[in-house]
C-alpha positions in Angstrom: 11.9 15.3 -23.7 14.5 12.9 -22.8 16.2 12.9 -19.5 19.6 11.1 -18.6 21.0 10.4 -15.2 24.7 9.6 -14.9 26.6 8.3 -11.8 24.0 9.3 -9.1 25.1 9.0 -5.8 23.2 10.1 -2.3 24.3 9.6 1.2 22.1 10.1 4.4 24.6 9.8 6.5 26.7 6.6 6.7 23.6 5.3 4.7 24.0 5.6 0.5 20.9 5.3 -1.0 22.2 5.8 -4.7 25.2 4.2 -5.4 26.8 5.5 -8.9 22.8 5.2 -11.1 23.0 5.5 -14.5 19.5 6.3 -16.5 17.6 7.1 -19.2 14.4 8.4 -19.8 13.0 8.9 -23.4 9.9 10.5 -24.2 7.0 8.8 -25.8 8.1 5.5 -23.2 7.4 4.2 -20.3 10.7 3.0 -17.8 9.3 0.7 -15.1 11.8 1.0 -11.5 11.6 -1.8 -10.1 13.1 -2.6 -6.6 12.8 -3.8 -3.6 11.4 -1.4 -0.4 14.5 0.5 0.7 16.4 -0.1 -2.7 16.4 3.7 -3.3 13.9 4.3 -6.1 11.7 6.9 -4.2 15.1 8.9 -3.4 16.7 8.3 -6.9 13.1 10.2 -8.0 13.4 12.5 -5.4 16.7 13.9 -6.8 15.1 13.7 -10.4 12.3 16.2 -9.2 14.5 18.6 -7.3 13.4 17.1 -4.0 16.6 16.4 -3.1 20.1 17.2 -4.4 22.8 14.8 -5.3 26.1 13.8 -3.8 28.2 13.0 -7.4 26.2 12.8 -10.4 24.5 15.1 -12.7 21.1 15.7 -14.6 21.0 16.0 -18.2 17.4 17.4 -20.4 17.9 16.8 -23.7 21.9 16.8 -23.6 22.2 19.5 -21.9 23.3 19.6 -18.1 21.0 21.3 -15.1 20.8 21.6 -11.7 17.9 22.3 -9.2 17.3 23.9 -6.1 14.5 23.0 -5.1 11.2 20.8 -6.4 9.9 24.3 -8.1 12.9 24.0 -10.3 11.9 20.5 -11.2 8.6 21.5 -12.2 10.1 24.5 -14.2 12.2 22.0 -16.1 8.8 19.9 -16.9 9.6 17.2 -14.6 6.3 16.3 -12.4 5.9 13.7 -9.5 3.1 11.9 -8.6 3.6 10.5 -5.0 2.3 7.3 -3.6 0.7 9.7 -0.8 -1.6 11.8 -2.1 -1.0 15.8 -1.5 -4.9 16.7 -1.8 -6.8 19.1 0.5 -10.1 16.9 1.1 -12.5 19.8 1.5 -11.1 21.5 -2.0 -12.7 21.0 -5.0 -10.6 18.8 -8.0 -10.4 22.3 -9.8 -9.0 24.0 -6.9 -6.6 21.1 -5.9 -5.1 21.4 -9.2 -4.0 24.9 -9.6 -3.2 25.8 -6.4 -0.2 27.1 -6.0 -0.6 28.6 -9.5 -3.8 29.9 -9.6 -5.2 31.8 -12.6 -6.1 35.2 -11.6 -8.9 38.1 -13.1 -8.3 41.5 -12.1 -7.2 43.0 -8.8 -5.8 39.7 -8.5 -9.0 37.7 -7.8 -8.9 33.5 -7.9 -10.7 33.0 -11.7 -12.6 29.7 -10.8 -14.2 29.9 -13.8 -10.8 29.5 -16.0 -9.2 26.7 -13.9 -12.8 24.9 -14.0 -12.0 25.3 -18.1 -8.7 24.8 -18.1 -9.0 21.4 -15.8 -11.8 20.3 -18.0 -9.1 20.7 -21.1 -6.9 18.5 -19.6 -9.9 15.8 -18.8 -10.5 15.6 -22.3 -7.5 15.5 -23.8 -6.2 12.9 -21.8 -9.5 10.9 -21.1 -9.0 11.3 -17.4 -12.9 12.1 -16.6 -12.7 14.0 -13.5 -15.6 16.3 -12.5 -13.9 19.6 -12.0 -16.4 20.6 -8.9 -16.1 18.0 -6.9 -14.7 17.7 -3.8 -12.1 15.5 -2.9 -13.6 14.0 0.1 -16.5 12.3 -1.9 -13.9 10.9 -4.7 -12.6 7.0 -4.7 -9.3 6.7 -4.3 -8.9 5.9 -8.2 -10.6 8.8 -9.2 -8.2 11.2 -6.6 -5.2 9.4 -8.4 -6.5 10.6 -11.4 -6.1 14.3 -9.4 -2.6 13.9 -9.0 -2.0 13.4 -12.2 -3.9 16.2 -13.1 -1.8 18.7 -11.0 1.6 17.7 -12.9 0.1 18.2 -16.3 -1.2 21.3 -15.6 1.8 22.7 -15.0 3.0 21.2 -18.2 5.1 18.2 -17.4 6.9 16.7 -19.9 8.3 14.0 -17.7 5.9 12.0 -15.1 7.1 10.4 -12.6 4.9 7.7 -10.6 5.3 6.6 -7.2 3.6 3.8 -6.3 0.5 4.4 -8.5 -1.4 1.5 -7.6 -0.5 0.2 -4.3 -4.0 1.5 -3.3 -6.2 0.4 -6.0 -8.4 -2.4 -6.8 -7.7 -4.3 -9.8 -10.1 -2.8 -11.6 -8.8 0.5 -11.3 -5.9 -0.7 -12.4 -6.9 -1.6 -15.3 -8.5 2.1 -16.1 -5.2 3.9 -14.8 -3.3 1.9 -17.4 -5.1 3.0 -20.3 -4.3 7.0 -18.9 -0.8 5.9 -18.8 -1.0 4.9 -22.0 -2.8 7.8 -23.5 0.0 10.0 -21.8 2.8 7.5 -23.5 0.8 8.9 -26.8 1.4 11.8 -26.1 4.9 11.9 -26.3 5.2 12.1 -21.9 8.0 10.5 -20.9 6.8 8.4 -17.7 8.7 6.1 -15.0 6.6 4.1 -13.1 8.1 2.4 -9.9 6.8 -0.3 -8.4 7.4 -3.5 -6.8 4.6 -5.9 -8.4 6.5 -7.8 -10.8 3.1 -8.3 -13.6 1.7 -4.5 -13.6 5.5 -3.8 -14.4 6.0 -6.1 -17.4 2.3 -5.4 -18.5 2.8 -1.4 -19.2 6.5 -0.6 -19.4 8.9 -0.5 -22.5 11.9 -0.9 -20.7 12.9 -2.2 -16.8 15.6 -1.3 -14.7 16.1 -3.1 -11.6 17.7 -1.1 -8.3 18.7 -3.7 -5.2 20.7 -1.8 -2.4 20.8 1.5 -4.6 22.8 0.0 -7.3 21.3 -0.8 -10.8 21.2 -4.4 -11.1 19.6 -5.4 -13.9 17.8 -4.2 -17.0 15.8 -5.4 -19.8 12.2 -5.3 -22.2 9.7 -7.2 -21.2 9.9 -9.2 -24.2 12.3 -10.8 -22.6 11.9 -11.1 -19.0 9.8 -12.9 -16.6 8.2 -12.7 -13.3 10.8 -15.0 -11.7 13.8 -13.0 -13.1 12.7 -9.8 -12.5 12.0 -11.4 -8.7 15.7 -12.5 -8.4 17.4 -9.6 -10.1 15.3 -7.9 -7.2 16.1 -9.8 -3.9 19.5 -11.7 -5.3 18.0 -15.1 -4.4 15.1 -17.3 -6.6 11.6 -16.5 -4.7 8.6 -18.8 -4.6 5.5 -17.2 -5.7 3.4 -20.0 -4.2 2.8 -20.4 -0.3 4.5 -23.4 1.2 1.8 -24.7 3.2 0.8 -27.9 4.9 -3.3 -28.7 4.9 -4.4 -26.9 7.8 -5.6 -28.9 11.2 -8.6 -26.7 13.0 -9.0 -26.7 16.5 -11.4 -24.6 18.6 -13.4 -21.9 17.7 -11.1 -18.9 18.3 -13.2 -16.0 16.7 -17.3 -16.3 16.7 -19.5 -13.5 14.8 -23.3 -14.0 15.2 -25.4 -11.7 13.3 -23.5 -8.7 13.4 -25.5 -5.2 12.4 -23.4 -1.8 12.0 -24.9 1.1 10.9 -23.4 4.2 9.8 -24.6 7.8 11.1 -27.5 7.9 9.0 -28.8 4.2 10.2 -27.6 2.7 6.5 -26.3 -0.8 7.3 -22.6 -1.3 6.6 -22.0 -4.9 8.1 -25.9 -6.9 7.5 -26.3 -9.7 9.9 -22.4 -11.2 9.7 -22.4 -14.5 11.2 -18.5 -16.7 10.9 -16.1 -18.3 12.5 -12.5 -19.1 12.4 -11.1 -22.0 14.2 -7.5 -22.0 16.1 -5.2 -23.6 13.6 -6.6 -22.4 10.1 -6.7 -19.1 8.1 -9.7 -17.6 6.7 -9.5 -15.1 4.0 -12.0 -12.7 3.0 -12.2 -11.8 -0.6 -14.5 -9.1 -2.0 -14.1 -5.7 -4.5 -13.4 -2.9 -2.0 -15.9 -0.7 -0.7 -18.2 -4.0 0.4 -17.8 -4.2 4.4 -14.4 -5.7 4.1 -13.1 -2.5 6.6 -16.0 -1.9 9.1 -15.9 -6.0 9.2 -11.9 -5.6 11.1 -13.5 -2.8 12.7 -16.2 -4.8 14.7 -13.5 -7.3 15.7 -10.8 -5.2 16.8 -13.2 -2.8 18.7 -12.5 0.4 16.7 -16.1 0.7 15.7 -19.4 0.3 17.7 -21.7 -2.6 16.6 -25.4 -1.9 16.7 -26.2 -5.2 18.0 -25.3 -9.0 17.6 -22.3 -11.0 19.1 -18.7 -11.2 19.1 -17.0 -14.0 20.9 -13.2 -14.4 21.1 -11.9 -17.7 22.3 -15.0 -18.5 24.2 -15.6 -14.9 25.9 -18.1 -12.0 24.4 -15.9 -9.4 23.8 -18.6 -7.3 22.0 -18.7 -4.4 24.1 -14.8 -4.8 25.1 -12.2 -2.2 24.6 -9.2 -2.5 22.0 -6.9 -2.4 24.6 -8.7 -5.6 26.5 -9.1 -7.3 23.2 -4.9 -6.8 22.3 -4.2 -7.7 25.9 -6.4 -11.3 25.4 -4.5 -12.0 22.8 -5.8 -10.4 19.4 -3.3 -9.2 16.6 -4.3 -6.5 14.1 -2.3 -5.1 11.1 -4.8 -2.3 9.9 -5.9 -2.0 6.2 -4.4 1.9 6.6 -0.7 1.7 8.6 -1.1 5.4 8.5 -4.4 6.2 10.1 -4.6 3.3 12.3 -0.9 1.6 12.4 1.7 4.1 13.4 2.5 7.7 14.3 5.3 9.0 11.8 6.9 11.5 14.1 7.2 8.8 16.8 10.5 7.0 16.4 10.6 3.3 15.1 11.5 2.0 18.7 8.2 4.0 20.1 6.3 2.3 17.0 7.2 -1.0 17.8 5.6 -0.6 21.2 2.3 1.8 20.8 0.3 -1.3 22.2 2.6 -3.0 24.5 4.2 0.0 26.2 2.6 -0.3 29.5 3.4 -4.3 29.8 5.9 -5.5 31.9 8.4 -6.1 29.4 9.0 -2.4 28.9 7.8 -0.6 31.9 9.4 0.3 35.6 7.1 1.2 37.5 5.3 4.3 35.9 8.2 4.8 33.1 8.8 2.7 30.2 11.9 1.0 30.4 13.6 2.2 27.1 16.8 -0.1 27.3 14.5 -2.6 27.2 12.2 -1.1 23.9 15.4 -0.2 22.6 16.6 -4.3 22.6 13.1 -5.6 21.6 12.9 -2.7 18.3 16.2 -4.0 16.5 15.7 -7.6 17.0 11.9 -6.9 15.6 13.9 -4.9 12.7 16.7 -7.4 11.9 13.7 -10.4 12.1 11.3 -8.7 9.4 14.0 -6.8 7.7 12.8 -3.0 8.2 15.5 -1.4 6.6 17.0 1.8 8.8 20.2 2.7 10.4 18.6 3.6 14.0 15.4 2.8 15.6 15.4 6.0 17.0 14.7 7.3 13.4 11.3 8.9 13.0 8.8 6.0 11.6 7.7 8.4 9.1 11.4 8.3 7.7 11.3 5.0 6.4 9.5 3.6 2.8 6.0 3.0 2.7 7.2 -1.2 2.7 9.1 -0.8 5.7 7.0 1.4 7.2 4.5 -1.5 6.5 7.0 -4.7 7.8 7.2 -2.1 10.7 3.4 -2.7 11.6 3.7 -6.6 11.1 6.5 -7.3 12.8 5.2 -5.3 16.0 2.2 -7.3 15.6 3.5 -11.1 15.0 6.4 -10.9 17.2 4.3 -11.2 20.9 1.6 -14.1 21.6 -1.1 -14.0 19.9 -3.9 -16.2 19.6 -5.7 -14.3 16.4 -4.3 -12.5 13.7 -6.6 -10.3 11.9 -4.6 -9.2 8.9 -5.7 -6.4 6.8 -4.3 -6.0 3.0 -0.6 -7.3 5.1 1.6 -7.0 2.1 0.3 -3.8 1.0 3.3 -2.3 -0.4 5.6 -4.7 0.0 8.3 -6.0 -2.8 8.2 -9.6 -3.2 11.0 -10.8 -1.5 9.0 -9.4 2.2 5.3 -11.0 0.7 7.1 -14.0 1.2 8.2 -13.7 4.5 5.1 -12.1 5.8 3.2 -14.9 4.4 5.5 -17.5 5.6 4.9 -15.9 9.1 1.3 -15.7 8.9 1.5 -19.5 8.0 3.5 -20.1 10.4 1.2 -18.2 13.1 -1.6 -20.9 11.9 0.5 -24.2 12.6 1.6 -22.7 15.9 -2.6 -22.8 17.0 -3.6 -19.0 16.2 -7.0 -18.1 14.1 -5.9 -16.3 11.0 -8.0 -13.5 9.4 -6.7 -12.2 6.4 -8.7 -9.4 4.2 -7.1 -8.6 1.2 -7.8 -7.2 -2.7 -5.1 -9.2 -3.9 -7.3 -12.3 -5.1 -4.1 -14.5 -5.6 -2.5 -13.7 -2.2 -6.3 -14.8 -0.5 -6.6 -17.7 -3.2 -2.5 -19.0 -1.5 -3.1 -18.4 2.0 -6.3 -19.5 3.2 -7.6 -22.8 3.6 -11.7 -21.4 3.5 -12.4 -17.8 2.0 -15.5 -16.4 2.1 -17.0 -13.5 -0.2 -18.2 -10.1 1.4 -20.8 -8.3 -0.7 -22.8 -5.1 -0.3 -21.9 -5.5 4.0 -23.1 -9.5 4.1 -21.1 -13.1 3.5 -22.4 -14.2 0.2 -20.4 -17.1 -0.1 -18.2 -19.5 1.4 -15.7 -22.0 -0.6 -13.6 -24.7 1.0 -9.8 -23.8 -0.1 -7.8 -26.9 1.2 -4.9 -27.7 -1.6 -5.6 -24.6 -3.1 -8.9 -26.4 -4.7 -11.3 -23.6 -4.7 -12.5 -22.4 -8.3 -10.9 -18.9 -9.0 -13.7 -18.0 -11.6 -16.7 -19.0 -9.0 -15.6 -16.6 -6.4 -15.0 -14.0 -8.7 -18.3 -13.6 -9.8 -19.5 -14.4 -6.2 -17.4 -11.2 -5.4 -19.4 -9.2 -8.4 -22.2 -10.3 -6.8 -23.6 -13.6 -8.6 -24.5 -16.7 -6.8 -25.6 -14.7 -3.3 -25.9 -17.3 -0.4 -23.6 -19.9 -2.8 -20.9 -22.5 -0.5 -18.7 -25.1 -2.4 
């Protein structure tokens, strides 16, 4: 199936969001989207899918002209989307996840478990996806629940697959798997677009590139031809560094002191195994390690939201291991969560209440026993003109924005007030490159103006350009420790530190 796209254009309001696209789609290819947050790729989709419906434009299958109603006309027409938020029910099965909504029926119009188990386990093989058909979605990795998604569109036939986002949630390793599925589903003759905003995954599995910046197409190409660096400027308009200007850091106090930290989880397993560190005012630490190894209950311990069961937590010279969240923010502690959803924002709250959810009650925004929204109002748009959060109101729900302004949402609350530790969870999750360099350049910044900095990430190379020490989390326990000043810390040694090798090694 081949799709074509011509002179797309989409309004929300005074905002356009598509601005006159042209596109084309073949079958048996893979189009990579590339664009920075807000550049109107999800929406451009959206229309594609039947999500939403176009201002001036038209959809073409195969030549011919069509219109949709609705996203069931989408999927009629063989067009599928995979969004970067999954749309599972946790305590389904996979099986069950995947047909609902079209669920094979026996007699008297009883579910037939028993064909979609079959019909799922078709799919698996054909495509080499290896999802158990009886599992539940709750006990699945992430990876494997990706893998779910997919499933769902090509049960109900897809021709065209269209992926938000795929891997903004997985570890490089699962990266590595999902590619080979896309390219088993390129074999197939599946037409597939893959947006994204990380520059190599888009010139390692696409066949041609199209570039949207402010909803307009701005570029397009093969990778045969294209680079990291042009794809980066065709994105932003401007060159971008991909290295972290950054003087050798100068270490002052001890701003954040673990000793010996236990946590256990409910059935007295240890997640976090005697975690002893520190990080000094003036430097930034960066823990590195394969998701899944105590990287999240670690930020958990120090920003309260998890009991330890016992050792000690000492922030700039007090114990704060028994201390609320609220008394650890107010002395001072930053935290942009590893999940901006769960732990970072409420989406029905507007941007303006987002950008206060910790600081509401301080004097800068309350009178007396109401909060003084002139004041929130003020503080929200400089916060969203200083980390570029893309909306036409902050009085916009939070859950309008795009997953990468959503996420410079969470930062900028978080790095605009005085801080004296930043602990940074995966910060430029889902964020184009343009905004990784800014947050990085702030987190830097952060450092030379006296804060600790803690920064957890997957991304090795964003961990290997930020910190100046980085130490390796295995199996709930610091394994290593390497000394990263000028960037001379070997790549290859804490890589199989983080698979495990060389427990206990320091360089």
């Amino acid at each position: 199936m081949d799709v074509e796209l011509r002179g797309i254009t989409k309004r929300f309001g005074a905002v356009v969001a598509n601005d006159n696209v042209n596109m084309v789609i073949r079958g048996g290819e893979v189009l990579g989207l590339l664009g920075e947050n807000g550049a109107g790729k999800s929406t451009m989709m959206n229309i594609l899918s039947g999500l939403y419906s176009p201002d001036e434009g038209e959809i073409l299958i195969d030549g011919k002209p069509v219109s949709f109603d609705g996203p069931g006309d989408g999927i009629a027409a063989g067009i599928g989307m995979v969004h970067q938020h999954f749309m599972l029910v946790p305590v389904f099965t996979v099986a069950e996840n995947v047909v609902l909504g079209v669920e094979p029926t026996k007699r008297l119009g009883y579910l037939d478990l028993k064909k979609a188990r079959a019909q799922v386990d078709e799919i698996n093989k054909k495509y080499g996806l290896h999802v158990p058909a009886d599992a539940l979605i709750e006990d699945l990795p992430v990876g494997i629940q990706q893998r779910v998604e997919i499933l769902k569109v090509l049960f109900r036939e897809a021709d065209v697959l269209i992926l938000d986002e795929p891997t903004a949630v997985l570890t490089p390793q699962e990266v590595e798997d999902f590619f080979s599925i896309v390219r088993s589903l390129k074999e197939a003759g599946k037409a597939i677009v893959f947006i994204t905003h990380k520059l190599h995954e888009i010139l390692a599995i696409s066949d041609r590139i199209n570039v949207l910046r402010q909803g307009r197409i701005t570029g397009e190409g093969v990778p045969e031809s294209l680079d990291e660096a042009k794809l980066a400027e065709m994105m932003v308009g401007r060159p971008v560094s991909f290295t972290v200007d950054k003087t050798e850091a100068n270490p002052g106090r001890a701003m954040l002191e673990m000793t010996d930290v236990i946590m256990l989880d409910d059935a007295d397993e240890r997640l976090l195994d005697k975690v002893s560190l520190t990080v000094h005012s003036g430097e930034v630490v960066g823990v590195a390690g394969v998701q899944g190894n105590g990287q999240t209950e670690l930020v958990e311990a120090i920003t309260g939201l998890e009991r330890v069961a016992s050792g000690k937590i000492i922030f700039d010279g007090e114990d704060i291991t028994h201390a609320s969240v609220r008394e650890r923010h107010s002395r001072g502690m930053a935290h942009i969560p590893e999940d901006r959803h769960r732990d970072g924002m409420i989406s029905t709250f507007t941007i303006a209440e987002n950008m206060v959810l910790n600081s509401y009650y301080e004097p800068a925004f309350a009178r007396g026993m109401a909060i003084d929204w002139a004041s929130v109002q003020k503080t929200a748009a400089k916060y969203c003109v200083d980390f570029d959060v893309r909306t036409p109101s902050v009085f916009l729900p939070a859950g309008n924005l795009s997953g990468g302004n959503q996420q410079k949402m969470v930062v900028a609350r978080e790095l605009e007030r005085q801080t004296k530790l930043v602990i940074a969870s995966q910060p430029t999750r889902g964020l184009d490159v343009g905004s990784i360099e800014y947050i990085h350049a702030r987190l830097i910044e952060a450092r030379d103006e006296g804060d600790g900095v803690l920064i957890v990430s997957s991304e090795l190379d964003e961990i290997m350009g930020l910190a100046d020490r980085i130490l390796v989390m295995f199996d709930g326990r610091i394994v290593a420790e390497f000394d990263n000043t000028g960037g001379k810390a070997d790549r290859n040694a804490v890589g199989l530190a983080m698979a495990g090798a060389h427990e206990g090694a320091a360089a």
